[in-house]
C-alpha positions in Angstrom: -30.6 -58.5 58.0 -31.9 -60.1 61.2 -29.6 -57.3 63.0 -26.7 -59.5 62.6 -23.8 -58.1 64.1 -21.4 -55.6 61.9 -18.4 -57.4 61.8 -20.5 -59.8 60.0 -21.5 -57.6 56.9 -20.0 -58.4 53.4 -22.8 -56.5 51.3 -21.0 -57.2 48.1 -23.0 -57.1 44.5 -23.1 -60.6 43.0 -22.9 -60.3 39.0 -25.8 -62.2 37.6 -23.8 -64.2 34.9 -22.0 -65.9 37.3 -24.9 -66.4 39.9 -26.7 -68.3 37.3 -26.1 -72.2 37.7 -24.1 -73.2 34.6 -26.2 -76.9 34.9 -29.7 -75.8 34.9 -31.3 -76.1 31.3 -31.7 -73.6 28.8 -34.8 -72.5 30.0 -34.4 -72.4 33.5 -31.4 -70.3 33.1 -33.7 -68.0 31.1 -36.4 -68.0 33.8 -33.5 -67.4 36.0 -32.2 -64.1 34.5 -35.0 -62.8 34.0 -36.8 -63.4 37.6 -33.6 -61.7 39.0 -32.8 -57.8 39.3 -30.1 -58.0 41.7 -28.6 -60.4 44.4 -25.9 -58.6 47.1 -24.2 -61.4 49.6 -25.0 -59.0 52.6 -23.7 -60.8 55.8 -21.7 -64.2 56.8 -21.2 -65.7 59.8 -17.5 -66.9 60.0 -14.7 -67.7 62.3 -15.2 -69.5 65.5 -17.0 -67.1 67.3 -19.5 -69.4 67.1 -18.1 -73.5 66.5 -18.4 -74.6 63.5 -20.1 -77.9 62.7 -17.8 -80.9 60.7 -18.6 -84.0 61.2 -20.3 -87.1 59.3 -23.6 -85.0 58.9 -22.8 -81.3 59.1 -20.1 -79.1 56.8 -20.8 -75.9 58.6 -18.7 -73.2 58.2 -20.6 -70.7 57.5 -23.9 -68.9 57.5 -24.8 -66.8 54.7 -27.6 -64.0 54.4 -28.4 -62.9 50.9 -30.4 -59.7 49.5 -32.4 -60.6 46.2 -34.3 -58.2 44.1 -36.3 -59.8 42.4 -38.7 -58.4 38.9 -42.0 -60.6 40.6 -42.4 -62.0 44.3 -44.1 -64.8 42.0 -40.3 -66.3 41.0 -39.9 -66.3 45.2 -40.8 -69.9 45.2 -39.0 -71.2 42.6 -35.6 -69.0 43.2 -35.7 -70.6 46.4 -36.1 -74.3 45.5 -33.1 -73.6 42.9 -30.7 -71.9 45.2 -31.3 -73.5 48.7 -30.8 -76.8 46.5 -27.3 -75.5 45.1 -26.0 -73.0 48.2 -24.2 -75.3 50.1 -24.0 -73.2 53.4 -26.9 -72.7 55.2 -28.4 -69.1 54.5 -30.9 -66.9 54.4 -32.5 -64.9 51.4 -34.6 -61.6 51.9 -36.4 -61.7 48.4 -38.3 -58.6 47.8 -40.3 -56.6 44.6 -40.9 -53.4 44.5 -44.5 -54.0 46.6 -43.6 -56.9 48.7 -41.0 -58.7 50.8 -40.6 -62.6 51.9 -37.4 -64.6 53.8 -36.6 -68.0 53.0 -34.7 -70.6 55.1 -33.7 -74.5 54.2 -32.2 -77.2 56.5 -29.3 -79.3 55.1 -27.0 -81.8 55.6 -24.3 -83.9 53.9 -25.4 -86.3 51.1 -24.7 -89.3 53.2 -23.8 -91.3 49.6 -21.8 -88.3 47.9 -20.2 -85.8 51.1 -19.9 -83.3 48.0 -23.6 -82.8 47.7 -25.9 -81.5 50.0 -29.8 -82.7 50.9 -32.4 -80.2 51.7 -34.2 -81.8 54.7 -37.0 -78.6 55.5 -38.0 -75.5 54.0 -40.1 -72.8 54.3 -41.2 -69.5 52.5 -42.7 -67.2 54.9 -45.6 -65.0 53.4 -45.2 -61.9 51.7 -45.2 -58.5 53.8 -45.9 -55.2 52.1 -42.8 -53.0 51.6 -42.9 -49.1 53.3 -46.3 -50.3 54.9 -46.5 -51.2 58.6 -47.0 -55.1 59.2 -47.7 -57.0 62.7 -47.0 -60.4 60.7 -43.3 -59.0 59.8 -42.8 -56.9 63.2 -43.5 -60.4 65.0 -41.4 -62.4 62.8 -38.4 -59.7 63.0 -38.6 -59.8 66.8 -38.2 -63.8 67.1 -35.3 -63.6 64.7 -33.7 -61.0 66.0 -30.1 -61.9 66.4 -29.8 -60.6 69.9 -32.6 -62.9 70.9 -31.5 -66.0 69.4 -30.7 -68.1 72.6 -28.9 -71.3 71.3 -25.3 -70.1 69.9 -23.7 -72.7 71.0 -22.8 -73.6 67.1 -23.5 -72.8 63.5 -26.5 -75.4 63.2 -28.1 -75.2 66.2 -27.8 -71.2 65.8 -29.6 -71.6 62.1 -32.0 -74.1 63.5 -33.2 -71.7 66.3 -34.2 -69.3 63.4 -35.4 -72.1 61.1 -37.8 -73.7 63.8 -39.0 -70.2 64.9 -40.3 -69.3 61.5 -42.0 -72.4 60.9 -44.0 -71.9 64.2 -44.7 -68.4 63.8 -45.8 -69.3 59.8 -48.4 -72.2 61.6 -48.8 -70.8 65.0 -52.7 -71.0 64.8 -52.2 -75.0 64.8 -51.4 -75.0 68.0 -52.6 -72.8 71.4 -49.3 -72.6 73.2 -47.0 -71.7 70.4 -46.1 -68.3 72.5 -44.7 -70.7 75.4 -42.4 -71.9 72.8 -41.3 -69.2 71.1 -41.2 -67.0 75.0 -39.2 -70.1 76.8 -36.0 -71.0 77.6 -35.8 -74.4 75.8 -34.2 -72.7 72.8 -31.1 -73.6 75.0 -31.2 -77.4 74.5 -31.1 -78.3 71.1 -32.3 -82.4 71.5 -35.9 -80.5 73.1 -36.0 -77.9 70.7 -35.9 -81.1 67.7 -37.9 -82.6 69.5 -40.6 -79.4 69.9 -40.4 -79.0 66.1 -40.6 -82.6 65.5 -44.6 -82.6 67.1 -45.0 -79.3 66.0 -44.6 -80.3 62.1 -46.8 -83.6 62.5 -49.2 -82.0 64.4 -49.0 -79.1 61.3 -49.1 -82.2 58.5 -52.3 -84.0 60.1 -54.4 -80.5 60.6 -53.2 -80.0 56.9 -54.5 -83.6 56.2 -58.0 -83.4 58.2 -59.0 -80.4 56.1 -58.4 -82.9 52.7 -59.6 -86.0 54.9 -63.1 -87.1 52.8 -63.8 -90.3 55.1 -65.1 -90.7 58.6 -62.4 -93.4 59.6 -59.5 -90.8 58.0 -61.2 -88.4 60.1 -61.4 -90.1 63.4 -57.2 -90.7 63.2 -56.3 -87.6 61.9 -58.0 -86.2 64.8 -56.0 -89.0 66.7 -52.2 -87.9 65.4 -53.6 -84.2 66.8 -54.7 -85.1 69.9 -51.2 -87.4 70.5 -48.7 -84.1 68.9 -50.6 -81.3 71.2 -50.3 -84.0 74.0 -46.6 -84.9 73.5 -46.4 -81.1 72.9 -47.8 -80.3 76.2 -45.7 -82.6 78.1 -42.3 -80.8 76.5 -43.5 -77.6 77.8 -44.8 -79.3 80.8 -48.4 -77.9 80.6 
């Protein structure tokens, strides 16, 4: 997956009975077994290789990348919100059907309250591609996440956040013009610019996202404000 390197792979077969989170309700644990065909642990990113990230906000260790068959790319969604929530390591899941394929990808970070739990900050499902068919949409994503083109290994985080930040982009690249710049550029090496990148990208994401809902003039006018200010504040990070 993501042409992680093979002293990484694991690809071991997770049994279903004890994938299935003892403390979800009756119901959900139904849902649960029967949304899921198979799941196979397929890589992890251990060891120091690259640094891993303990400190008041980070318990990185590890990266994992999960295979999930799934009966319906329908339960994608929800599988996701359950185990991103209750996965502790950051990881990946390739969910696929027997017609179509999706990744997903969550930030997280220590519960600040409990350092047991952990708090989903971002996620994202990318869309569905078609499985045996040729796909642009999935050829471009594959290329940008790539592991021999990931630029920021510097640790664990920044190495998952390079990957998380990409996909979000590519997933809402007609939001903005220069998205290419990004993705193509160098700045992947400097994680404070690359937060800083996706912090105007998402806003500038969030108040396109509003305009189109906007009903009033006066929403209008600063929803078209907040864009003008994220593509400008954009702009100047790429220097444009």
């Amino acid at each position: 997956m993501l042409n992680i390197p093979q002293y990484y792979n694991v690809n071991v077969k997770l049994a279903l009975k004890d994938f299935v989170p003892r403390d979800l309700k009756p119901n959900d644990k139904k849902r649960v077994k029967e949304a899921i065909k198979e799941v196979r642990l397929m890589d992890q990113i251990m060891g120091e290789e690259i640094p891993s990230v303990i400190n008041d906000e980070y318990r990185c260790e590890a990266i994992q990348f999960y295979d999930m068959e799934l009966q319906n790319i329908k339960s994608a969604l929800y599988l996701a919100s359950v185990y991103q929530n209750l996965i502790k390591p950051l990881c990946v899941f390739h969910m696929y059907d027997s017609q179509y394929e999706l990744y997903s990808f969550a930030v997280k970070r220590l519960n600040q309250t409990d350092k047991n739990q952990i708090v989903v900050e971002d996620r994202i499902l990318t869309e569905n591609y078609p499985i045996g068919l040729p796909d642009n949409g999935r050829n471009r994503l594959l290329k940008y996440l790539d592991y021999v083109h990931i630029k920021n290994k510097t640790n664990k985080v920044n190495l998952y956040k390079e990957w998380y930040y990409k996909t979000y982009m590519i997933m809402n690249e007609n939001a903005y013009s220069n998205t290419e710049l990004i993705l193509d550029g160098n700045g992947w090496y400097d994680s404070d610019h690359t937060e800083l990148l996706y912090t105007y990208y998402k806003k500038l994401v969030d108040a396109r996202g509003m305009l189109r809902k906007a009903v009033t003039g006066t929403e209008k006018m600063n929803l078209n404000k907040e864009i003008k200010k994220a593509v400008q504040s954009l702009n100047e990070e790429l220097a444009i």
